[in-house]
Every structure is written in C-alpha cells, then in structure tokens.
N, C-alpha and C positions, 0 to 999 in steps of 0.2 A: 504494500500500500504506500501513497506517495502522497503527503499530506502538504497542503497548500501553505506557499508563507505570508502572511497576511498582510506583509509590507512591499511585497512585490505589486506590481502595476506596471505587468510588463504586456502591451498589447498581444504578441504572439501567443498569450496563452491566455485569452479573451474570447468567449463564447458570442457567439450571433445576438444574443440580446443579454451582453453589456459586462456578465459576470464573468469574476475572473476564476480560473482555474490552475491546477495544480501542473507541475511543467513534466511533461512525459517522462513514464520513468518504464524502463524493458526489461528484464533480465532472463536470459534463459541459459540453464546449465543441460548437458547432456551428453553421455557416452555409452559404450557398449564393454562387455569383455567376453571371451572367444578362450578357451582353452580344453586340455585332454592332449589323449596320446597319438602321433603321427603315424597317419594311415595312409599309404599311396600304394599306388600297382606297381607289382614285385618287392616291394617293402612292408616289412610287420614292424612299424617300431612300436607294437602295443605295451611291452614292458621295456623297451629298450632307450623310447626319444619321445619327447614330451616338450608340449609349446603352451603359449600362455600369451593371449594379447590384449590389450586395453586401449580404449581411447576417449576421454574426455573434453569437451567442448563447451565452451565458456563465450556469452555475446551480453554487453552489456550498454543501453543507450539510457543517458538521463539529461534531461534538459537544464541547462545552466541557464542559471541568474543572475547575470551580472550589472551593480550599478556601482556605475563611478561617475567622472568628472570629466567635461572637456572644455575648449573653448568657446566662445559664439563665433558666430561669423565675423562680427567687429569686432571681436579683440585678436581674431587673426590679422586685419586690416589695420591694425594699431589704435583703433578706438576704442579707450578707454574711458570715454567721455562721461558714461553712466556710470561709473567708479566713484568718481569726484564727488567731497561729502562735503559739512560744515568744516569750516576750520578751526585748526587743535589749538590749546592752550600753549600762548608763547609766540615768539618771530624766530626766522632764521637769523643768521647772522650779518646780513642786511638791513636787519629791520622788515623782512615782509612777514604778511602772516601767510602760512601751511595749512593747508588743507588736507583733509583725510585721504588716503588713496593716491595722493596726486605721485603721479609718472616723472622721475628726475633724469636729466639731459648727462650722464657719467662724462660727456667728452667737455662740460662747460666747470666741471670742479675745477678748483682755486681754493687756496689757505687764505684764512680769514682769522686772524688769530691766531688759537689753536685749533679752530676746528676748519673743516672742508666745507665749502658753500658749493651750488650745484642751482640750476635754473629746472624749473617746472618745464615739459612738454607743454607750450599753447594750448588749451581746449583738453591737456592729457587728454592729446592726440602725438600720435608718433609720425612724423612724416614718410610718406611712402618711401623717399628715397633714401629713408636711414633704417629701414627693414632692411636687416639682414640678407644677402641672396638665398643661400642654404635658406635657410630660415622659413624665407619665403618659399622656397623649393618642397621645403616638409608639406606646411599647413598646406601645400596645392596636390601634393601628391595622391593621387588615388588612395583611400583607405587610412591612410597615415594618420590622421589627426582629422577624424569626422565630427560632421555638426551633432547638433545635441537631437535626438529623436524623443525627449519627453522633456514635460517643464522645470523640474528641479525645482531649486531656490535657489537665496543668494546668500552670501556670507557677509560677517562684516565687512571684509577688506573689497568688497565690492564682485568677489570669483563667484560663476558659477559653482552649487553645492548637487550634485546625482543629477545630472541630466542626461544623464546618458545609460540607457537597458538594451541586453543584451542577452537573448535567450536560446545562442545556438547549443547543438548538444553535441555532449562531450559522450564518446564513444571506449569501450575497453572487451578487447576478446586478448582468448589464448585459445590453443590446439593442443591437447597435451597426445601423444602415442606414446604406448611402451611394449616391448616385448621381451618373451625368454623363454630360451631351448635348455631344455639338459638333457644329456645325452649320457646313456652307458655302455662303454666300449664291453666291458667284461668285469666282472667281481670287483676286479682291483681299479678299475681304472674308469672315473667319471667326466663329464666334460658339461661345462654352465656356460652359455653366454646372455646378455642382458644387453639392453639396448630402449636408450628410452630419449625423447625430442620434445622439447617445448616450445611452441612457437608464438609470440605475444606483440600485440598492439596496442596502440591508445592513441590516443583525439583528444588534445585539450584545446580547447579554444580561443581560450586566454582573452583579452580587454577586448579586441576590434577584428571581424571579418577579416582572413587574408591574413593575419597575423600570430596563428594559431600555433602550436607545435606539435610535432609526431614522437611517438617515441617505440621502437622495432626492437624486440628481442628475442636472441634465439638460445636456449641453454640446451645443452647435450650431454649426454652420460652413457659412458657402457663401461661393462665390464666383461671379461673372458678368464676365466679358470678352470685347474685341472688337477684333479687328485687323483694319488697315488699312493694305494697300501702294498706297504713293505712286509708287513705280517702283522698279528695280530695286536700288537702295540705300536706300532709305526706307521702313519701316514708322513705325507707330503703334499703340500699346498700351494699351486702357484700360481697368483693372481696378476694381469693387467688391467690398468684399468686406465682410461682417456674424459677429461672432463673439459669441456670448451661454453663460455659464456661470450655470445655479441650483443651488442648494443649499439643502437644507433638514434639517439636522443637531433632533432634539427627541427627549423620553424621551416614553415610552409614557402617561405623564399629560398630559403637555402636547399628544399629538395626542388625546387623550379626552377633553380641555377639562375635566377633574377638579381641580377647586383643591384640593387636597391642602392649603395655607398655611391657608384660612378655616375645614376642617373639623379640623384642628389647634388652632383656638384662637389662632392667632398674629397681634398684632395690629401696624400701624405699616406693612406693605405694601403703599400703595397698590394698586401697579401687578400687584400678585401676582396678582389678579382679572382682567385684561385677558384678554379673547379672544386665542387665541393666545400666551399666557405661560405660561399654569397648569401647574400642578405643586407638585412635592413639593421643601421648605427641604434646606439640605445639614448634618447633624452630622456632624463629626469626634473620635470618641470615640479615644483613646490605644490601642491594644492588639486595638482591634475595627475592623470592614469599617465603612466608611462608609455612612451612612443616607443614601436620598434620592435627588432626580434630576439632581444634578449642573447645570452649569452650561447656560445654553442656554433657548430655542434660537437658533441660530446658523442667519440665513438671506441668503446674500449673493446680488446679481444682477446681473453684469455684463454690460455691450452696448456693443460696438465698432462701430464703423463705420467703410470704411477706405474711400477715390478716391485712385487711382492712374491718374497719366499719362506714359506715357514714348517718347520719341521717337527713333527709334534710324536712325542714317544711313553713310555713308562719305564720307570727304576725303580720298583719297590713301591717306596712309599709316593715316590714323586711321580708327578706328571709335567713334565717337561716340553715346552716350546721355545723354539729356537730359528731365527729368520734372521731377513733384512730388509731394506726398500730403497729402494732411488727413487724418486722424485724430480720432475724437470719440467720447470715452470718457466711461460711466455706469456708475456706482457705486453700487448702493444695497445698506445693509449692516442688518439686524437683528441685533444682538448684544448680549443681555439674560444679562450673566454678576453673579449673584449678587442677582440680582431678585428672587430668592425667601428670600431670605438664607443665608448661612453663618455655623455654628456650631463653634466649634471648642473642645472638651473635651481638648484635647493634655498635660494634665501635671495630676501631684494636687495643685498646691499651695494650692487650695479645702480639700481633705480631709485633707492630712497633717500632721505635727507639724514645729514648724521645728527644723532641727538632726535632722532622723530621715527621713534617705531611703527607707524602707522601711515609711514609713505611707502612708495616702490610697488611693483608686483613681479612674482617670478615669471609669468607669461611675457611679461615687457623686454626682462632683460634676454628672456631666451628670442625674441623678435628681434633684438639689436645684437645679438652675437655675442654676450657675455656671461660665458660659463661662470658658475663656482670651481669648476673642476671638469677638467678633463685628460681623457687618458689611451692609450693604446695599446696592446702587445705586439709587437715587432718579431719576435720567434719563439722558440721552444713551445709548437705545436704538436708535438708528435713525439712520442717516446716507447719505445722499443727494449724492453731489459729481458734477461734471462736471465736463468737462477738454476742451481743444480743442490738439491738435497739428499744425503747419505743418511741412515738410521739402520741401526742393530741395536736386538733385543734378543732377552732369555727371559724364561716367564717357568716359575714353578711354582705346582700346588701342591702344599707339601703336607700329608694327612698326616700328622703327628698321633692324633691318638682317632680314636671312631668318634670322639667329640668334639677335636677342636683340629681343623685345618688352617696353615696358614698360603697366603697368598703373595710371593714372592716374585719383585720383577727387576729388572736394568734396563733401560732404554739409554744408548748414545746417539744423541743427534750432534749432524754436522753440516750450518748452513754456509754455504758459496757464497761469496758477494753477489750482487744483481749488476752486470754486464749487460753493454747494447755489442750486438751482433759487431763483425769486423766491416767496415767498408769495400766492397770491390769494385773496384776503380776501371772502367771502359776503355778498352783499345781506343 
C-alpha cells in the first residue's frame, strides 16, 4: 500500500476532478527453482550427477516527489526588482541608506575607512551586459535551470521558496540466477561446481528531467571443488573459487556522451571531453537545487581469485586440518569526481554590503560570474592495483576427555603490497 503525503500538490498525481493522489508505487518479486538428478540418453546420472537451479527477479517503480527551488524567469534576466524591501536601520559608509535585498555592483568597491563601500544595481536590476556569458549559457540551456511549474512562496530575502514539483519515477530491478552440479566420479572421488550472477539496475531521477543518474551492477561468484578420500581418516579438499563485482554508477549525459562542459562555453577542462566523462559542471547556488550532473562516473571492477587446499585426517584423539590459500586480488577503479568542475555560489558576499547582512543574493553573484569557490581534478582518474595474498593454517580438535574438547588453530597471513600493473610501452 502506498499512502499519500498530504503536503504534496504535485499535478501529475491529480485525478480528473481535482483530488490528489498517492504517487504510483509497483513492486513485483518472482522466481522459479529447477533441481534432481541428471537424466539424458545414454547417461544415468540418477545417483551419480545432480543439478540445482534458481532464479529470482526483482522490478521495482515508485513515483518521486520532488520539491525544491528554482529561479523565475526575471531573476535569470537579472531582475531583481521585486526583491527590493524597506530600508535597514543605519547608512553605508557614504551616508546612503540600504535597502533590504538590494543587488551590490563587486567591480564598484572602494575603502572607505575601514570598511568597503560598493554601489546598489539601479532598479537591482543587473545589466544585460554584465550577465555573465557561461552564466547566461546555463539559465538558457535546455533542462538546466527550468522555470518554476507551481506557485511556491517567497522568503525573506526576496528567493523563491518550492516552486518547483517533480514527480518522475524512480525505477530499481535485479536478475538474480544461480546454479550447481555435483558430481561422483567413484566412492572416493567427488566433484561440486557452483555458479551464481547478479544483474542490477536503478533510475534515480534526481532534481530536473535529463539530469537523472543510472546506476548498472553486475556481481558474480563461482566456485569449483574436488575431494579426495585417502582412507578412512583422510580426505582432501581443493577449492577454487572466482568472485568479480562491476559497477557503473553515471548521469544520463555522461551515458549520451553529450559534453554539456564544451556546449556551455567553459573552458580549462581538458579531460571534460573524454569519451566516457561527458556531462554536465556542478553549480551550487545558496537557496536553490543544484545544477548539473553531479559527481561521476564512478566505475569500479573487482576480481578475486581464491586456491584453497586442505587436508583433513585423525591421530587418536585429534582431528587435524591442515591447508593453505592464495588469494589474488584486482582492483580497477574509474572515479572522475569533479572533472567537470564544481561551482559553488554558497553566500552573497560578491553582492552585498559589508556590515549589512540583508543585502546580496547568491542567484546574482552566480549571474555575474562570482564563485565562493571553485575547483577541478586534473588526473588521477583511474587506478588499477593488484594484490597477492598467502595464508596457512592447522586447525585441531583435540577430544581430551568425552566431556571437554578443545579447539585449536594457527593461521599465518601474508599481505603483498597493492601494485599497479607494469606499463608496456608500443613499438
């Protein structure tokens, strides 16, 4: 059951006559499994081979509700006009008086004293021709920075407060299979393999249409073993076994190979153009949803490989196991966080007056080009290690009396440093 939030007032999820409803919710789980002993023509493997398979399926759709903040269409246009309030107690350092909200000119500050004086935008209105390019290049861009599609309110500082609902739905499936043989050569001698795949998606939507991210995983696992009796106290165990995790976490431009960074106008990003990178820079404006495709992508690929030998006997009173393992691990990681750059508009003090918490706005200084902060990564995208692990073990259970056994072990591990591969260098 999917029970309605009462402070949603999101039309997409609005009946023919006016009420609202609850925002679609799916889920359907479902598998089968399949086993017994292996029967074909010219083969009896009725006590001999034996199989076993399962498969699980998982699809999951539920409607997101999203409200945030964006700009109007005049304050992409630098009008701030309906910002402008009564004026604060006190003058700047000219003697004028301040006004609430009002939009300060950063390229007109001058020491005045001790403190910095700065001139009001006319009308706090920003002139067309001191908008930003980039700037302008976002608020125009398809998707990027859309109008508000419900009324909101307003805050004090004059911003828009939730005008903006958003009810696409966010999606999650897996495929799970698994299967397993075991097989008996003869009395002494058995044979298991195992084999199991997981395949996983998801759909988050994130703030705005077109801006959404994916995220693809594939985990696998098998194993293969094989025993061997020596006689009636003596087996032998020998296990491999292979375990591999992918992942490929990216936003909906980076899998469209859309360089969002170059049709922007923004330059100094080498690597933003790289196959596989593309996408859209990150702004963080004060008061509003964030622009952009966020960090990413993010694509790790592990592979394990595991030899196991163990030797298990009787001495009396002991029972005795005795092995070792190797272990050999790969790591290859893509992790391009801020590639595309991040911008961050977090605070007016581009735009306001000093000594007057109640001028500036973070939408204003992000229109005139004046970060708080900004940043980029330049390399180390990509990392590639290897790893080699040794362990031996003896393992006895030592029945001292018919009432008290004890349980005795030694394990030596011995890890490798973690190595990136050698380079090989092209004719």
């Amino acid at each position: 059951m999917q029970a309605r939030n009462l402070f949603d007032r999101n039309p997409s999820f609005q009946t023919s006559d006016g009420r609202f409803k609850a925002p679609p919710f799916n889920q359907n789980q479902f598998g089968l499994t399949l086993g017994g002993p292996v029967m074909a023509p010219h083969y009896k493997g009725k006590d001999r081979t034996f199989f076993f398979v399962n498969y699980e399926g998982y699809r999951l759709r539920r409607g997101n509700t999203t409200l945030t903040s964006v700009p109007t269409p005049a304050m992409k246009r630098g009008d701030f006009s309906s910002h402008l309030g009564a004026a604060l107690p006190g003058t700047d350092a000219a003697g004028q008086p301040v006004a609430r909200n009002a939009i300060y000119d950063a390229r007109t500050s001058r020491p005045v004293g001790n403190v910095f004086l700065r001139d009001p935008f006319p009308g706090n209105i920003i002139p067309a021709n001191r908008i930003d390019p980039i700037a302008r290049n976002v608020v125009n861009f398809p998707g990027l920075v859309p109008d508000p599609n419900i009324a909101g309110s307003r805050g004090a500082n004059g911003n828009p407060l939730q005008n903006y609902f958003d009810g696409r739905t966010r999606s999650s499936n897996y495929d799970l299979f698994s299967t397993r043989v075991d097989h008996q050569f003869s009395a002494k001698d058995t044979f298991l393999a195992r084999y199991s795949l997981t395949d996983s998606n998801a759909f988050a939507p994130n703030t705005f249409p077109g801006y959404g991210a994916l995220d693809n995983q594939r985990q696998m696992a098998s194993t293969v073993a094989y025993t061997h009796v020596f006689g009636p106290s003596t087996v032998n165990e020998f296990k491999f076994g292979y375990l591999r995790f992918a992942e490929y976490q990216a936003a909906e431009n980076t899998i469209a190979e859309r360089d969002v960074v170059k049709e922007l106008g923004l330059r100094g990003f080498t690597f933003a153009s790289t196959p596989g990178l593309k996408g859209a820079p990150n702004f963080s404006i004060g008061g509003f949803a964030t622009i952009g495709d966020g960090d990413g992508p993010y694509r790790p690929r592990n592979n394990t490989f595991q030899f196991i030998d163990q030797l298990s006997f009787n001495r009396g009173r002991h029972f005795l196991k005795v092995g070792g393992e190797i272990r050999r691990n790969r790591m290859a990681i893509t992790r391009a966080n801020t590639l595309r750059g991040a911008f961050d508009f977090g605070n007016t003090n581009w735009t306001g007056l000093q000594g007057f918490g109640n001028t500036g706005n973070t939408f204003a200084s992000f229109l005139l080009g004046l970060p708080r902060q900004k940043g980029r990564r330049v390399s180390g995208f990509f990392q590639d290690l290897r790893s080699t692990e040794y362990a031996g073990f003896i393992h006895d259970d030592w029945k001292v009396s018919p009432r008290l056994t004890l349980n005795l072990g030694l394990r030596y591990l011995l890890y490798s440093p973690r190595t990136k591969p050698p380079i090989v260098s092209q004719p």
